[in-house]
N, C-alpha and C positions, 0 to 999 in steps of 0.2 A: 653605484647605479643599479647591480642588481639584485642589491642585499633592497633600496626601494622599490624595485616590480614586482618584486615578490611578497614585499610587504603588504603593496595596495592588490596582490592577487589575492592575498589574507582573507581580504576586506568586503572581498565580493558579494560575498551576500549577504552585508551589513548595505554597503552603500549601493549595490546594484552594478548593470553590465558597465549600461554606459558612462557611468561617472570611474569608474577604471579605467573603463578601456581611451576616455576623454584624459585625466591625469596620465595614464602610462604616454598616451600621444605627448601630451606638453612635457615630460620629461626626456623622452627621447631630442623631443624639438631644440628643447636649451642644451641638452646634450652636444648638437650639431653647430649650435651657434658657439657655443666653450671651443671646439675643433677650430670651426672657422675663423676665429679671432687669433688662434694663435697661429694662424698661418702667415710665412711670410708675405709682407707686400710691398707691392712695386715703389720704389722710386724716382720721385721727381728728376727731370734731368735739367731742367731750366729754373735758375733762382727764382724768377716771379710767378710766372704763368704757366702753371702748370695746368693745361688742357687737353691734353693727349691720352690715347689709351696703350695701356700695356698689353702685349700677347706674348703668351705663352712660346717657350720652346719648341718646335715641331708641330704646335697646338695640342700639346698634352697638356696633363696635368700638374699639378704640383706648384714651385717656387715659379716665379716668372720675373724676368730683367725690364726696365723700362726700353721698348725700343722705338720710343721720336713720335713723332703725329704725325698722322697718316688719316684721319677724317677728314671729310667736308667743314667747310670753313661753315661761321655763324655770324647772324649779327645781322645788320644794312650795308651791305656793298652790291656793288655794281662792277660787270667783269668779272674775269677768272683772277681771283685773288686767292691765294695758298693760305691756306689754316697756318703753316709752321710760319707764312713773312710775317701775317698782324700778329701774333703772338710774340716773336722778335721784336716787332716794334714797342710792344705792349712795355715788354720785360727791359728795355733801355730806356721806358720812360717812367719820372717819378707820378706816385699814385696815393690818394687819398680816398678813404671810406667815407663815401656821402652816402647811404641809408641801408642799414640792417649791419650785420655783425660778418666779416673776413673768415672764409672759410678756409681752415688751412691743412683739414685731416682728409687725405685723401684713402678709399678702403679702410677708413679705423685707424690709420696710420700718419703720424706728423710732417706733413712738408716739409724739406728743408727751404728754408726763403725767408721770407723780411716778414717781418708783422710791421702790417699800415699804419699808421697813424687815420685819426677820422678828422674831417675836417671841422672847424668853428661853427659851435649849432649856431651862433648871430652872424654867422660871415652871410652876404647879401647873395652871396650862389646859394648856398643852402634854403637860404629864408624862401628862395625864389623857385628852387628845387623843392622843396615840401609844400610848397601849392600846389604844384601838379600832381601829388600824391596823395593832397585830399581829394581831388577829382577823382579816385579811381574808382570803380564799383565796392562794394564791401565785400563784397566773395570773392574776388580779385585781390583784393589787400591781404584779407586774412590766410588767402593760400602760399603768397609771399613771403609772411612772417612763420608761417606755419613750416614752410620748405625753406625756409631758412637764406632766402634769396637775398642779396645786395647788389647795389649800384655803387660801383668805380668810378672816380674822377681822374680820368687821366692827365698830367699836368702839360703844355709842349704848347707850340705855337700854328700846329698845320692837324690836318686829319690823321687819323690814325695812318692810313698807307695810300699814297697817290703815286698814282704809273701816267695816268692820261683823264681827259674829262668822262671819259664812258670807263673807265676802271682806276676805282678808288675804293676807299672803306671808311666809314664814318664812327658806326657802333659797333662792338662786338659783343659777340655773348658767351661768356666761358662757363661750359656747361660742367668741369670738373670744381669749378670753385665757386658756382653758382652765382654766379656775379653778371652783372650788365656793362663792359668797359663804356661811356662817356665821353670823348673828351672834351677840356675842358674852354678851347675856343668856341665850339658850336654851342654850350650855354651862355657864355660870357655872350656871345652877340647874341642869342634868344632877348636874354634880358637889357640888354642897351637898347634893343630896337621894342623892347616894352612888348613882350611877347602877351600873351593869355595863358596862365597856367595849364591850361587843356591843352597846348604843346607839346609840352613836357610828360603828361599825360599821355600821351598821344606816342612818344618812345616808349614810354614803361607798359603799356598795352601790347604792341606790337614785339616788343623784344623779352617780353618774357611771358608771353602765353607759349610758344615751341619749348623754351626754356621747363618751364612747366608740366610742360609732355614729356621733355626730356626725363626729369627727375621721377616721373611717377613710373616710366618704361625701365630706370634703373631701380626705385626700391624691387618693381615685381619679381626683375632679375633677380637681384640678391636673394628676394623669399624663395625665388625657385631653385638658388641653388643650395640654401638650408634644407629645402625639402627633398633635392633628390638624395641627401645624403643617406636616405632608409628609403627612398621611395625610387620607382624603376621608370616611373611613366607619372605623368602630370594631368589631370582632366581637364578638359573645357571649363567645366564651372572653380576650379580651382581657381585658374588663370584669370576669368571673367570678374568674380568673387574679390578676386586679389585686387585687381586694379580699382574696383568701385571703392574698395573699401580705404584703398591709399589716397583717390582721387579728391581734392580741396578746390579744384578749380571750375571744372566742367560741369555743366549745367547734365543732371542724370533722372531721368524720367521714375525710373523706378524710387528714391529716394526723394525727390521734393516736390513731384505735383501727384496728387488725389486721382484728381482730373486728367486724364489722358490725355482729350483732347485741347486743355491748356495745355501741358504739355509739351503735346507737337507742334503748338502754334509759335512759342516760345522757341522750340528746335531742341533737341537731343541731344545735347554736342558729343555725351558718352558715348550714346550710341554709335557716335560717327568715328569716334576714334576707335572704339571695337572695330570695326567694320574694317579700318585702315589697317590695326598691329595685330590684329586675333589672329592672323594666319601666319605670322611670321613668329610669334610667340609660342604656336603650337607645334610649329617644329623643331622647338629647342628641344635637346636631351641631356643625359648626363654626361655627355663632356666638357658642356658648360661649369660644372663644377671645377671652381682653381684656377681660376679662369679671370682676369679682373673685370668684372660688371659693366667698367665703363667702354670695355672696348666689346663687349657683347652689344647692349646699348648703342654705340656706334654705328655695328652692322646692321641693327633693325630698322637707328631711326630713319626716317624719311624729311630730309632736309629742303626737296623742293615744297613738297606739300605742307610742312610744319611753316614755312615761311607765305604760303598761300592761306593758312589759317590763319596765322598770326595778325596779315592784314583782314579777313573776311570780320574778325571777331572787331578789331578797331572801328570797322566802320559799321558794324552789329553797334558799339557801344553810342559813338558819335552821332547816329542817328536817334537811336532811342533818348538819348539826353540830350538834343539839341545841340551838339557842341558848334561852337563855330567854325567855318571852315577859311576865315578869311589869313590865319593863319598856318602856316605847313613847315615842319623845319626842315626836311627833304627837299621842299621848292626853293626856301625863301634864304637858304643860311646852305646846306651843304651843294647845291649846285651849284651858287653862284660861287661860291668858296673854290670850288673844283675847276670850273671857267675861269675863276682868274689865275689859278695856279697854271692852267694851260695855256695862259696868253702870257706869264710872266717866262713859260720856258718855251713860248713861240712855235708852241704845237700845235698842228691841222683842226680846225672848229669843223666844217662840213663832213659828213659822214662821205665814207668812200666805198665802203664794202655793205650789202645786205645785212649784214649784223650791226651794223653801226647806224644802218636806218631804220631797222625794227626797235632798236633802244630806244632812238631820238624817238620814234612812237608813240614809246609806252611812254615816256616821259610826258608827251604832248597828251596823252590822255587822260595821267593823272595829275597834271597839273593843271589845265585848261576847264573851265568852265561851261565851254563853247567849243565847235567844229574854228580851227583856228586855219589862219591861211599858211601858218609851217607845215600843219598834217600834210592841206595837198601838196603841199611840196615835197614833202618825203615820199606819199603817193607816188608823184611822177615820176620820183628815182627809182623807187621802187619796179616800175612800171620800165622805166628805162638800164635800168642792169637786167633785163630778160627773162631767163628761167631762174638764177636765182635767186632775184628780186621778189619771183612772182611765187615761186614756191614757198620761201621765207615768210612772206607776209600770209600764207592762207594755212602754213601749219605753223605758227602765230595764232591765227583765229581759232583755228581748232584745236587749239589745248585749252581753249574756252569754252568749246562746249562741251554742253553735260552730254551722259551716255546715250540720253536720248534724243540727241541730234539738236538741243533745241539753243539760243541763241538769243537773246533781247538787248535791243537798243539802246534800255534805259537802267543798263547794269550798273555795277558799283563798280569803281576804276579798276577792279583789278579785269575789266572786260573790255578787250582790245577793239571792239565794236562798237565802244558809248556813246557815240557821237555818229554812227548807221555809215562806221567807216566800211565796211562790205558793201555797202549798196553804192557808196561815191567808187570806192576800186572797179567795181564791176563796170559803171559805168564809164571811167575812162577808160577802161578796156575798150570796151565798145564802141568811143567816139574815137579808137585810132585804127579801124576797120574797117573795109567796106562788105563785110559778110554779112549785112543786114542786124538788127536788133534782138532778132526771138532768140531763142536757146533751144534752137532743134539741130539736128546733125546741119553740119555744114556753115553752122554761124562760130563766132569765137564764143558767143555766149554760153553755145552745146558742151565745147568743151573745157571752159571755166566751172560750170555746172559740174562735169565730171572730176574735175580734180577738184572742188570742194568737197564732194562727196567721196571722192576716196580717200582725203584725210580724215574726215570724219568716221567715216569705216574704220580707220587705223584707230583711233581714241577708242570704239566700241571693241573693237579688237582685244584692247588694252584692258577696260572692263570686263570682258569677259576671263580674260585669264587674271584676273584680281579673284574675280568670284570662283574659279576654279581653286585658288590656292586657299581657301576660310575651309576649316575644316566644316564636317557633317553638321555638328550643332550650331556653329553660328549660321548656315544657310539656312536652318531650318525656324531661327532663331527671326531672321531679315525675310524671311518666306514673301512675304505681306510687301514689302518694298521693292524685291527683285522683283516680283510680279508686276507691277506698277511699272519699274522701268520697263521690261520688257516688251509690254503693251503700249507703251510709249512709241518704243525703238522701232517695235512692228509698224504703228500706223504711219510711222517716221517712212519707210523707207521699203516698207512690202505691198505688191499691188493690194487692192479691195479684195480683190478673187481668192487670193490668197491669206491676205488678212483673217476673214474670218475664221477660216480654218486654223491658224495658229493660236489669234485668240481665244477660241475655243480651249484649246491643249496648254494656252496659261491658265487657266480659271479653272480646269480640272483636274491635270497632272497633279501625282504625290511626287511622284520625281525629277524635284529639281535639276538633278544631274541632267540626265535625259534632254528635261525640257532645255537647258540653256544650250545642249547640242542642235536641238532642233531648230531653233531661234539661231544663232550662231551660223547656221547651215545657210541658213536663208539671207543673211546679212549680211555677209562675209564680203569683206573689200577685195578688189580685184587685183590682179597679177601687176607687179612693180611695170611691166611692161605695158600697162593699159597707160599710166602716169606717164612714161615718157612719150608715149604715141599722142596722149592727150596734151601735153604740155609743146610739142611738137608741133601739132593742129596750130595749138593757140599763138604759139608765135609764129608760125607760116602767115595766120591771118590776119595779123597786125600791120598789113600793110599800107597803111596810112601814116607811120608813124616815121618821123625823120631819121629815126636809128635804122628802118628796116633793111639796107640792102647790107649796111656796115654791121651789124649786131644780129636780126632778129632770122632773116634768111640763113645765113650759116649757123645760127644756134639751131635752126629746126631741122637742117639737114644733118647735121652729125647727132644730134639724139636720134635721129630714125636711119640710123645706118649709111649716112651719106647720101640718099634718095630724097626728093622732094616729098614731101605725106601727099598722099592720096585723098580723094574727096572720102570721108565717109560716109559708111551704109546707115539710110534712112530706119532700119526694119528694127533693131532690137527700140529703139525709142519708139514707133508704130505701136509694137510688140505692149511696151512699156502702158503705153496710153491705153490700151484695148482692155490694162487689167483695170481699170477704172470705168469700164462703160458693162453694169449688171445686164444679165442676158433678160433676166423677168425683170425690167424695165416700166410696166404700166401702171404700177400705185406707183413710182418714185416717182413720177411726175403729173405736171396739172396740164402736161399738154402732150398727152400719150401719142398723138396721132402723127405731130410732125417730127417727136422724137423716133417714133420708130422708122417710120420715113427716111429719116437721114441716119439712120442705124441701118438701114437695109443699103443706100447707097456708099459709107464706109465699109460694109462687108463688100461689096461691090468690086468696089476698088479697088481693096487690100487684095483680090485674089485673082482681079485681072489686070491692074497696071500696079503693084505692089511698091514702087518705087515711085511714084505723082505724089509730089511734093501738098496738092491738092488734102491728102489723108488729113495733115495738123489742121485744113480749116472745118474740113466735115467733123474730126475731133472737137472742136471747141462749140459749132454748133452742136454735138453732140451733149457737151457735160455740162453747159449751160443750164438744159433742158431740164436734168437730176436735179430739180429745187425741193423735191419732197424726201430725199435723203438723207440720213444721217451724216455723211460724208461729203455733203454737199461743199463743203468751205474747202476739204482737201481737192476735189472737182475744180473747182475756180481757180485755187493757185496753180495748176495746171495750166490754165488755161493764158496764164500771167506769161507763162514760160516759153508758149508761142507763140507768144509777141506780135508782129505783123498779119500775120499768119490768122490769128484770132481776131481779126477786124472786121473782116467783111459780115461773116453772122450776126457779129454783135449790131452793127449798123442797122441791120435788117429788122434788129426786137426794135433797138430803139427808133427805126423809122414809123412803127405799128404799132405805135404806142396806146391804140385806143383798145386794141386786139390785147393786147398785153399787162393792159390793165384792169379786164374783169375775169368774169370767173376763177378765180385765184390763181392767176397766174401771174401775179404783182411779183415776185419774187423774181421772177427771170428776170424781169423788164428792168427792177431793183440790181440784178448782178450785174446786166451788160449796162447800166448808167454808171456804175462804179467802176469795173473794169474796164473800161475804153480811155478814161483820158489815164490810165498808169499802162497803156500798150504804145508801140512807137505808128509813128506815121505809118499807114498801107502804099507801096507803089499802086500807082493807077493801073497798070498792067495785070497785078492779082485780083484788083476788082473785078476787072474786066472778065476777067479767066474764071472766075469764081462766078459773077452773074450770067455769063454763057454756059457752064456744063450745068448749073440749076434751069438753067431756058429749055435746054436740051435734055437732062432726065427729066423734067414736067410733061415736056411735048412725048416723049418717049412714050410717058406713063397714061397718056390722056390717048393717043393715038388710039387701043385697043375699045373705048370706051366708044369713040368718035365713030 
């Protein structure tokens, strides 16, 4: 070795710096990989399935024993199912290689275990099996063959592992042997009930896209730890470099579109995976060397998320090819398979716990076409197990939404909302109350409002310490996207008043750090204590509903300390609304006169009866008025919010409909026809209340005049 460095040091000013000092690197390099191969490696402790990672002694270095599985399970199950039971199962049942080649060298090193036999390429599983595998995309296929990926037929008569109808396992994914387990009742019925090969497709999409992620986060490992063998520290663009250059699957901007902005339309998927493992990869060092790869790997990957991608990409591919959806083998073969195992050992169908009703959910969401009449029924249980029915289902919702608060109806199943199930919950909330409809302090609506937003706070929360952990270059790298969200989050959830001012310090700051503090500051969900106070309110004011003296009354008094909750203070929501009413007011609107008018009677009010319920409806005639705004849209959902409350003004445009439809003040006339019939009924009483103190400040005001 250094009878060659010295040779090509010879050479130097024959062939130049960098082609030396480029050889001396690749010699050192195969040098480390000569080391590494002769190092001992772990073995297998289970004849078949071998999916486990090894660690080290003490977590040093050196020789290392196999010691058992200990990751996260893989694959399609449902329930807390153990990594080590489906792999027991796996390994006591017989198995045949249906596509690609049995992986059996785990580390460079030979399993002890069976070699498979492959099944009959004419057998009718196969012939029926290889239709779904011409469905796949071509980039898909060839990253398969490329990483060396197979699909296992497992042989038996039942799913891989059943405990109950809401905890079973169907497929797994062994990510040491690069295999997809199968088994092989759930194709036999595919095919007797005359499936569509897009099925079948439809598993190998889903179950080896993480698979795929898995394999590309193990080669990086291995090259980092050839590299640290001479090296002390790893760079960003190493790391970044490395993975692009392993990756076969992922659609990567810099390599196959010209065009950026195709591109982005198309979507990043590299970029998205950067964004996810670039910070957990960067705090590898060298005592990853000696180490087995696959249990480093382990600790990085991210199994909820990898199984959230897995489906996002499925229904990425099924939409752009039209696939049919009248077939699903999750709906149509492994549930009902699950259901009758549970009726043959006479076990409980209706869910009984919050978990068991958030499941049946998600099931009725991805399997249902339509809002079905199970949802509401799961609904009302929901609704009727209390607080944590009612907390279950709404941080459920919010691991749905993105960081910037946002949420749609017309998601892709993996969105527990599809079907505008937050707007039916919120409403039976509401029809088992008599606190009225709006969502201002004092309705149940106020504080339904506040615990959706403090979950939502907690998911932003969560983002922000994601983006803390990506080292320097990749923030500076997403610059252009964090920005985006942030400005997002801001108009999400900061008044107007305020808004500006931060948006301003997103579009200028160099310092992302900083900025994300600053933001961060301003957005920050509130004390675990505001949640039980609020959650508290909400079942105190469920009093319409037949559980309340038996359930919902003692649920609210022992979360607030054994005392009944208290009415709450009108003022921080007051507070809230005032940062939405701009002080230079006279270009935002086309009807400056009587906007300012009832701006001068909400300041009025706010400082001499601060506590008149009165404020929400001067509020809404207020932000009605702001038609010439930028901000005009966020104004009116506002306005949505107090509900009853917001009726009487609006009645008023729309009584004066002549008035309000020239000089361009069509706009207003336009919001209050649209926002009146989505507001609940006005008690008569409020009218009443609301066209006497307008009788009385008018007279007030004319008096001086008179």
């Amino acid at each position: 070795m250094e009878q060659a460095l010295d040779a090509l040091e010879a050479q130097r000013e024959t062939l130049g710096d960098a082609a030396v000092e480029a050889a001396q690197a690749g010699l050192r390099l195969k040098l480390a990989q000569v080391l590494a191969a002769e190092r001992p490696s772990p073995q297998a402790s289970t004849p078949d399935v071998d999916d486990s990672p090894a660690r080290a002694p003490g977590g040093g270095h050196g020789p290392q024993t196999y010691a058992g599985d200990h990751r996260t399970n893989t694959g399609m199950y449902e329930g807390d199912i153990a990594h080590a039971e489906v792999n027991a199962a796996i390994s006591a049942s017989e198995k045949v290689v249906l596509f690609g080649q049995q992986t059996r060298l785990r580390s460079r090193r030979l399993m002890t275990d069976e070699r498979l036999s492959r099944i009959q390429p004419g057998h009718r599983l196969s012939k029926f099996f290889y239709g779904g595998v011409r469905q796949l995309p071509e980039r898909l296929l060839d990253a398969l063959l490329a990483k060396k990926v197979s699909v296992t037929l497992v042989r038996g008569r039942d799913l891989l592992v059943f405990h109950d109808r809401r905890r079973h396992q169907s497929f797994h994914t062994g990510r040491t042997r690069r295999t997809i387990y199968l088994p092989e009742p759930i194709l036999e019925h595919a095919y007797q009930m005359g499936y569509d090969y897009w099925a079948i497709a439809e598993i190998l999409i889903q179950e080896s896209w993480p698979l795929l992620d898995y394999i590309l986060l193990l080669e990086m490992i291995e090259r980092c730890q050839v590299a640290y063998e001479d090296r002390w520290t790893l760079g960003y663009s190493f790391l970044r470099e490395g993975l692009r250059a392993h990756n076969k699957h992922m659609r990567d901007l810099s390599d196959d579109y010209q065009d950026l902005e195709v591109g982005l339309r198309k979507g990043d998927e590299m970029g998205v995976f950067l964004d996810t493992y670039m910070g957990r990869l960067c705090e590898l060092d060298r005592s990853i060397v000696g180490r087995d790869p696959h249990d480093v790997a382990g600790e990085i990957y991210k199994d909820e998320w990898e199984r959230f991608s897995g489906r996002a990409k499925l229904d990425e591919v099924a939409t752009l090819n039209s696939f049919p959806t009248y077939f699903m083998i999750d709906r149509d073969i492994v549930h009902p398979a699950a259901f009758h195992r549970a009726d043959q050992l006479g076990q409980p169908v209706d869910p009984r716990t919050a978990e068991d009703a958030i499941h049946d959910l998600w099931d009725e969401t991805r399997f249902k076409s339509s809002l079905s009449v199970r949802t509401e029924e799961l609904l009302e249980l929901l609704i009727a197990l209390g607080a944590p029915g009612i907390r279950a289902f709404l941080m459920a919702v919010s691991f749905r939404y993105s960081a910037a608060g946002s949420l749609g109806s017309d998601g892709p199943m993996l969105d527990l909302n599809r079907y505008g199930m937050v707007d039916i919950f919120r409403g039976r909330i509401q029809s088992y109350s008599g606190s009225g409809l709006s969502e201002v302090p004092g309705s149940i609506g106020y504080d339904l409002r506040q615990l959706q937003q403090y979950y939502v706070a907690a998911r932003r929360a969560a983002y922000f310490e994601d983006l803390r952990q990506l080292p320097r270059e990749a923030l500076q790298e997403q610059a252009h996207g964090i920005r985006e969200t942030l400005s997002l989050i801001v108009d999400e959830t900061v008044s107007l008043d305020r808004a500006q001012e931060l948006k301003g310090q997103i579009v200028t700051s160099r310092d992302l750090t900083g900025l994300l503090d600053a933001v961060e500051m301003a957005v920050k969900p509130e004390s675990d204590e505001s949640e039980r106070q609020h959650m508290s309110g909400l079942l105190y004011k469920l009093d319409e509903h037949p559980l309340y003296h038996e359930r919902f009354l003692p649920g609210a008094t022992q979360l607030n300390d054994g005392q009944l909750p208290g009415p709450p203070s009108i003022r921080p929501e007051v507070q809230r609304l005032h940062g939405f009413m701009p002080e230079r007011y006279f270009e935002l609107s086309s009807d400056p006169a009587d906007l300012g008018w009832f701006l001068a009677q909400f300041r009025d009010t706010d400082e001499n009866d601060a506590y008149n319920r009165l404020l929400f409806t001067w509020a809404a005639a207020i932000l009605v008025r702001y038609d010439n705004s930028e901000d005009y849209g966020d104004m009116c959902s506002q306005i949505v919010i107090l509900g009853e409350y917001a009726v009487p003004p609006l009645e008023e445009i729309t009584a004066s409909e002549v008035y309000y439809a020239s000089e361009g003040r069509g706009r207003i006339l336009k919001a209050a026809q649209v926002l009146l019939p989505r507001l609940p009924d006005c008690p008569r009483t409020l009218r009443t209340e609301w066209s006497g103190e307008i009788a009385r400040r008018r007279g007030l005001e004319l008096e001086p005049g008179g």
